[in-house]
C-alpha positions as CSV (number, residue, x, y, z in Angstrom):
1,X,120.3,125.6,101.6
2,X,120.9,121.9,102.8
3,X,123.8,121.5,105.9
4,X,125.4,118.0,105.2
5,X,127.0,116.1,108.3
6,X,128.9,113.1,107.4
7,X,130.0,110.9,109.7
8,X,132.2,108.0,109.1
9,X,130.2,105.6,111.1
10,X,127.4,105.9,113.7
11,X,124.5,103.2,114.6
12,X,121.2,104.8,113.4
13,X,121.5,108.7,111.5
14,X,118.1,109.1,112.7
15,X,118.7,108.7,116.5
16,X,122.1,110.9,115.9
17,X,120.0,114.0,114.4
18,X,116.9,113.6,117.1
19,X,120.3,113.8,119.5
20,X,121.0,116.6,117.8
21,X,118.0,118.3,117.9
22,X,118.0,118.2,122.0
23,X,121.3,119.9,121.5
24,X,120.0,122.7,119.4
25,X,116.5,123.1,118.9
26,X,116.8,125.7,116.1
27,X,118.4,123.0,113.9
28,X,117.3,124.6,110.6
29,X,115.4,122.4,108.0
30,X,117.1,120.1,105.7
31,X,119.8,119.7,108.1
32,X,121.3,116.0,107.0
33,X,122.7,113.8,108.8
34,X,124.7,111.2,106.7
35,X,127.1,108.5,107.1
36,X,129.5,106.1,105.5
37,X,128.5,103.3,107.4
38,X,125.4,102.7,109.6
39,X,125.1,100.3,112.0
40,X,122.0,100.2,113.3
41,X,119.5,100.9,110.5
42,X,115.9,100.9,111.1
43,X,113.0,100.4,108.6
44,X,109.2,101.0,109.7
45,X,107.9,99.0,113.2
46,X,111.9,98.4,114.2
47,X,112.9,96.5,111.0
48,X,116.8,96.5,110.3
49,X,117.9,98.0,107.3
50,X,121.2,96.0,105.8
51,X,123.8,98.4,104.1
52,X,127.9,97.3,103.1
53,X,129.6,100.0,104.4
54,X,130.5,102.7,101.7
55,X,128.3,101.4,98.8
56,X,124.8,102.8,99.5
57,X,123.5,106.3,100.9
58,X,122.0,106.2,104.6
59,X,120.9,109.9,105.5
60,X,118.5,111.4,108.1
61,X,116.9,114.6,106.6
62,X,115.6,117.6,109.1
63,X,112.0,118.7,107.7
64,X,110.5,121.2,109.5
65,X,107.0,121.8,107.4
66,X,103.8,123.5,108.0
67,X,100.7,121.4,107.9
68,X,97.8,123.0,106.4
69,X,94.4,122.2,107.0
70,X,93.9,118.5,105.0
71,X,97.5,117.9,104.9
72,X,98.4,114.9,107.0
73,X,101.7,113.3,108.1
74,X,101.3,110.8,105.9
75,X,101.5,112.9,103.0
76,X,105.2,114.0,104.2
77,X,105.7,110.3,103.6
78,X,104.2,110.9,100.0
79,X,107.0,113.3,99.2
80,X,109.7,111.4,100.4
81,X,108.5,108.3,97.6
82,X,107.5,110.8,94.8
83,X,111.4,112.6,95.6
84,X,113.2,109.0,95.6
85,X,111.2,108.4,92.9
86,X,112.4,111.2,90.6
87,X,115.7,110.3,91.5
88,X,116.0,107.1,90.5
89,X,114.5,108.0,87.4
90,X,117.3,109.7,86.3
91,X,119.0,105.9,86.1
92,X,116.2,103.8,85.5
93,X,113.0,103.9,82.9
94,X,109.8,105.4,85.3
95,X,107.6,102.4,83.7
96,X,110.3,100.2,85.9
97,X,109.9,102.3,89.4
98,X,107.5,101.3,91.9
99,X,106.2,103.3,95.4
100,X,105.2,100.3,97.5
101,X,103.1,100.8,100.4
102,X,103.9,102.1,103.1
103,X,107.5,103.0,102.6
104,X,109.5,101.4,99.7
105,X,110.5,101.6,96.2
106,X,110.8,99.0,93.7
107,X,112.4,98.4,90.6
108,X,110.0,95.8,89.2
109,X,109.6,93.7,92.2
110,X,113.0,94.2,93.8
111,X,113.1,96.7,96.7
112,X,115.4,99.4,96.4
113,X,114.9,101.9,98.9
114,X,113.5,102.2,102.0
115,X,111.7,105.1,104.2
116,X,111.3,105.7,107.9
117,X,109.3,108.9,109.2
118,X,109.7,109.8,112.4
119,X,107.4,112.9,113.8
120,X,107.9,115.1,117.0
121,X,104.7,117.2,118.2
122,X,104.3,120.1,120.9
123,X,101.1,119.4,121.6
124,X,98.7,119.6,118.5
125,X,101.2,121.1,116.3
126,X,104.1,119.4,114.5
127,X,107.1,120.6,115.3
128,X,109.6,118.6,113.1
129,X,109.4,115.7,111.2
130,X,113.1,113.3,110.5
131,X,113.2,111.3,107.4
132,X,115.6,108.4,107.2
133,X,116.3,107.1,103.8
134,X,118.1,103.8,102.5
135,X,119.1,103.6,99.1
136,X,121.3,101.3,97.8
137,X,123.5,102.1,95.4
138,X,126.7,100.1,94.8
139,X,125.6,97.1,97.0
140,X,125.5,94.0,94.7
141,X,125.0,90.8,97.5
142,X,122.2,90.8,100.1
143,X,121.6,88.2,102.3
144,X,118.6,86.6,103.9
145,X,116.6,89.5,105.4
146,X,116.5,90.7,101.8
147,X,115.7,88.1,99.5
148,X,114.7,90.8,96.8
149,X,116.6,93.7,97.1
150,X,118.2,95.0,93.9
151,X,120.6,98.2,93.7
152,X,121.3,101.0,91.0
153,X,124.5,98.7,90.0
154,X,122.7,95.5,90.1
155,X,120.3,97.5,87.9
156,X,123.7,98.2,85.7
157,X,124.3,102.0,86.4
158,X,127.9,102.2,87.1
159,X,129.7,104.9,89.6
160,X,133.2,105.9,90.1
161,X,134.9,103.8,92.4
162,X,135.8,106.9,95.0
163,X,133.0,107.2,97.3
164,X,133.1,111.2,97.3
165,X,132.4,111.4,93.8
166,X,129.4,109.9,93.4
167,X,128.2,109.9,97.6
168,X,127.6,113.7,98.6
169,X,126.1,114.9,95.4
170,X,123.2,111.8,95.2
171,X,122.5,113.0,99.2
172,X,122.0,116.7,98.2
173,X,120.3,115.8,95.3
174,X,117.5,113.9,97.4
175,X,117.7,116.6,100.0
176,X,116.6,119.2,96.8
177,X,114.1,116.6,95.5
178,X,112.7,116.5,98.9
179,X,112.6,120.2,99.2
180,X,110.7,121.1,96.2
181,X,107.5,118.4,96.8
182,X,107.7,119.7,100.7
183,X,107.0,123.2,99.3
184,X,103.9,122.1,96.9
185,X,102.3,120.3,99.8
186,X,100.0,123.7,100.5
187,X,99.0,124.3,97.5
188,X,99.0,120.8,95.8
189,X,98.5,118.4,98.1
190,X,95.9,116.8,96.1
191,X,98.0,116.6,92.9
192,X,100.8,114.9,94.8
193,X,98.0,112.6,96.3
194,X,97.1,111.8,92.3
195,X,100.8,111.6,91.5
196,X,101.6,108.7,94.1
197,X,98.8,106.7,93.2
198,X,100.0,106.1,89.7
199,X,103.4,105.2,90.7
200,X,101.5,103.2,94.0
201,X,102.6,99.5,93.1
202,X,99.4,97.0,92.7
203,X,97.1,100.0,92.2
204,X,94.1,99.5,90.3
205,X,95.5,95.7,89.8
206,X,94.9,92.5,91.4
207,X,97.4,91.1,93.7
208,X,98.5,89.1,96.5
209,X,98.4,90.0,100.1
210,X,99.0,88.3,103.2
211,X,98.2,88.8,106.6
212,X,99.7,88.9,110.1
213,X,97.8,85.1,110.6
214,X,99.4,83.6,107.2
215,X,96.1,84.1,105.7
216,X,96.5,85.2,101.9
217,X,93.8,86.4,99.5
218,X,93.9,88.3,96.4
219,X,92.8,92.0,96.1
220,X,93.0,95.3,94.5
221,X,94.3,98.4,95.9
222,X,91.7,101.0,95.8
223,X,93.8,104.0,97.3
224,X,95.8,105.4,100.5
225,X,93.5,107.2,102.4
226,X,94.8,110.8,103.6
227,X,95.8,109.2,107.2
228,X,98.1,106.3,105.6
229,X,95.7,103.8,105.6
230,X,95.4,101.2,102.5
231,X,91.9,100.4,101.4
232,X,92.0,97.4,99.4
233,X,88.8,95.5,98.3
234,X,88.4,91.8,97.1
235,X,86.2,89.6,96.0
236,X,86.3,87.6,99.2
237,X,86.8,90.0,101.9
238,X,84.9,92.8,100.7
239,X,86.4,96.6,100.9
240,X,88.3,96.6,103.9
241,X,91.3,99.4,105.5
242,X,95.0,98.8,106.7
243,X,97.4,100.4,108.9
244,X,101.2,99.4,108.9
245,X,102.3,95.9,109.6
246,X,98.4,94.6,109.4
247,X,99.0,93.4,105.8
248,X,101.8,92.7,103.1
249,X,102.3,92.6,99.5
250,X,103.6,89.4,97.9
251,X,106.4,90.2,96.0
């Protein structure tokens, strides 16, 4: 069962649990760390994440998986999408959710959430893995850094207006989501693999893409390899393989 920390504010709840984990090393899986208002949220490569204080969830969840052989880091990241995408589909039709590479959701081409795996290994073994999560919820005005961010309310789910009764529930809820594809990574890792490809937005279709020179070119998304990386092909590059931050989607 899932330990929920709340905190009323705190600058990243990723840095607060890795703090946390120096403190007690035995800090048992699906410990979250959770918080009213963040301050300093991250997205992938050091991006900020913007939250109004009390209208989205910004957690930190504790995974502490095995790896089989064939399983990859990457596919924890997997999990985390396919959970956040259940979730939202309890508001929202699935045909509308989109897992955008490498760490986002969509609801049609508005971002909704955002992910931010962080892994700690002794030696060649894994020994914990902290998934930070950005959701928002209640927010309904973004400014620049997110020209096309959308929310469940701006979506027009509605949520009672005291924080506790809508807040703590949605976090465990994840937390349980998260939980149950963890536990299928041994024995259906390819299935999950299958799974995020047909919610993968701009799979199988064409689309634009720009690179870290301001070149843009049209291609089609072929598939994430098992180690992250996207191999898109196009009629003027050819097939060619991404890691983070070497290309992004047009939205």
């Amino acid at each position: 069962m899932e330990s929920l920390i709340h905190l009323a504010q705190i600058g990243s709840t990723n840095n607060y649990l890795r703090e946390l984990l120096t403190k007690d090393p035995e800090l048992p899986a699906y410990t979250i760390v959770d918080t009213h208002t963040q301050t300093s949220g991250r997205g992938q490569r050091g991006n900020s994440w913007e939250s109004e204080p009390g209208k989205n969830i910004s957690c930190s969840i504790l995974l502490r998986p095995e790896l089989p052989h064939g399983v990859t880091t990457f596919d924890l990241n997997r999990v985390t999408s396919l959970a956040l995408f259940t979730l939202l589909s309890h508001y929202i039709q699935p045909a509308e959710i989109a897992i955008k590479w490498p760490n986002d959701l969509l609801i049609g081409r508005r971002k909704i959430a955002g992910i931010l795996t962080e892994n700690e290994w002794l030696g060649d073994r894994l020994n914990y893995t902290i998934v930070g999560i950005g959701l928002n919820v209640k927010q309904t005005q973004f400014g620049d850094y997110h020209p096309v961010a959308t929310s469940l309310a701006l979506e027009g789910i509605t949520f009672p207006e005291n924080y506790e009764a809508w807040h703590h529930s949605m976090v465990r809820e994840i937390a349980q989501l998260l939980q149950q594809e963890v536990e299928q990574l041994a024995d259906d890792v390819e299935v999950l693999r299958k799974l995020y490809h047909q919610h993968l937005y701009g799979y199988q279709q064409e689309q634009e893409y720009q690179l870290p020179s301001g070149e843009r070119f049209f291609g089609t998304i072929q598939q994430v390899l098992p180690n992250g990386l996207l191999e898109i092909e196009s009629a003027t590059r050819g097939k060619e393989h991404f890691a983070f931050k070497e290309i992004s989607t047009i939205l």
